[in-house]
N, C-alpha and C positions, 0 to 999 in steps of 0.2 A: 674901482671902487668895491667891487666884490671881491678880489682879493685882500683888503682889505679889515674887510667886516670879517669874513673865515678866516683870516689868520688871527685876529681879537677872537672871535670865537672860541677859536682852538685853544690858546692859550690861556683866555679865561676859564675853559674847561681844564684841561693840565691844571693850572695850580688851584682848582678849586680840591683836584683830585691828591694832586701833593700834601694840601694842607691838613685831609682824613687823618685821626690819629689809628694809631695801629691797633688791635686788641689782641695782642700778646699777653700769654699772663690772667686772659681772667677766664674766671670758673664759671659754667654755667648755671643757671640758679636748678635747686630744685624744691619740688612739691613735697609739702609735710601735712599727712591725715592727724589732725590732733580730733580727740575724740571728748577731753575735758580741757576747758578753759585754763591757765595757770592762777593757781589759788593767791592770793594777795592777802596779806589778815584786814580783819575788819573787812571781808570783801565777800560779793555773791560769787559761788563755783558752779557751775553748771556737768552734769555729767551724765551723758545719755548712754543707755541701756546697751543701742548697735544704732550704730550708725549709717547700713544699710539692710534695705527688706524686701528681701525675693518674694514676687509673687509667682516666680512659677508662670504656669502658661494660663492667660484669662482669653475671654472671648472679647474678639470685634466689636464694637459699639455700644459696649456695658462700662460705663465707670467704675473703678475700683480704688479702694482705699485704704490707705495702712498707718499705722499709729505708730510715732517712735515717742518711748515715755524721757523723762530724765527726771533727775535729784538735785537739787539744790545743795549742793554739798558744801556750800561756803555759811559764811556766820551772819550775814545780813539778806535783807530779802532780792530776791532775785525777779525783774522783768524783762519777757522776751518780749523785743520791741519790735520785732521784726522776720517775716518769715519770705523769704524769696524764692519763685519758681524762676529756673533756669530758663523756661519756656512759657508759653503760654498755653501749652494740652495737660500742664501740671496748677490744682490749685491748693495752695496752702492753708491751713486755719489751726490757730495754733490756742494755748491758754493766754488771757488775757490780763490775768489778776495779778497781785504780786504773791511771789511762791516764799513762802517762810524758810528761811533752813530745816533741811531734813525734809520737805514736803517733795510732793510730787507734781510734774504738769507734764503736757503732752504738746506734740505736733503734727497735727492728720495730713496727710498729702493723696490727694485726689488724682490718679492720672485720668483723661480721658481715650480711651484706646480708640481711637477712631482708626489709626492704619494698623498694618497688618507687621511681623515681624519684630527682630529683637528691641528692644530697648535700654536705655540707662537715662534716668533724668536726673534732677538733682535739686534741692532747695537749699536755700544759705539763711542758718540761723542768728539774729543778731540779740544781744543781750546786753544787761550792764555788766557781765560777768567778763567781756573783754572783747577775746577774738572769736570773728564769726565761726559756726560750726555748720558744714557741708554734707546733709545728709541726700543718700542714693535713694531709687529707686529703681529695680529691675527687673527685665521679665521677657515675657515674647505674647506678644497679640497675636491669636490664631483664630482662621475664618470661620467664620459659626456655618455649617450647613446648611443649606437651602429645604425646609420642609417639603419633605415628600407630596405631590398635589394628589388628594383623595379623588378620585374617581366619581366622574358625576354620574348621576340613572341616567338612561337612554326614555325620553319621556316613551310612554304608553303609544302605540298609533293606532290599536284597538277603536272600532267607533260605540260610543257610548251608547250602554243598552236601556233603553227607556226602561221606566218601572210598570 
């Protein structure tokens, strides 16, 4: 009987394995940084400024925050519906209104630097303007120093002299 069941076994493994198609022939996909929406007439274009912002090296347990602006570069009004942290030590708050053509709005990203070391995070910006737009944040959190402890007096042991 168990001969049986492992020889089913087996050969319903084999031609599960025979059945796999082959992937001869195909391209690996790749990553594309677009930095502006593709314009549509009659359409909102969105185009920011840079799309990543070194901070350089900040200290341990201080939040810090950096602004990426953009344009409205299309012909109808433009809203960002949506601002996404990669993570949860990044928080996003972006403009809320609708941007006129030619007008300007913003996207603040807050990282929390709680640990120590390099970083990249990232927010994904969503709009009526199309395709979401992936902006960075980079940097290196370094250990704030431990205050020097000031030296306490040694009290008095003198015995007090009556008046």
């Amino acid at each position: 009987m168990k001969r049986i069941f492992i020889s089913l076994f087996a050969l319903t493994a084999a031609l599960g394995l025979y059945a796999q198609p082959t992937l001869t022939g195909i391209q690996p996909a790749t990553t594309l940084q677009l930095e502006a929406a593709p314009a549509t007439t009659g359409a909102a274009q969105i185009a920011f400024e840079k799309t990543t912002f070194e901070f350089g090296e900040i200290p341990q347990g201080k939040p810090a925050t950096c602004r990426f602006e953009f344009t409205n570069t299309g012909s109808a009004d433009l809203m960002v519906t949506n601002a996404k942290a990669g993570c949860g030590c990044t928080t996003p708050n972006w403009t809320k209104t609708a941007i006129k053509p030619g007008e300007k709005g913003f996207v603040d990203a807050t990282y929390n630097a709680a640990g120590t070391g390099m970083f990249t995070k990232n927010v994904t910006v969503e709009s009526n303007a199309g395709t979401p737009i992936v902006l960075y944040l980079k940097g290196e959190v370094k250990t704030v120093p431990a205050p020097e402890p000031t030296p306490l007096a040694a009290p008095s042991l003198a015995p007090a002299v009556p008046n």
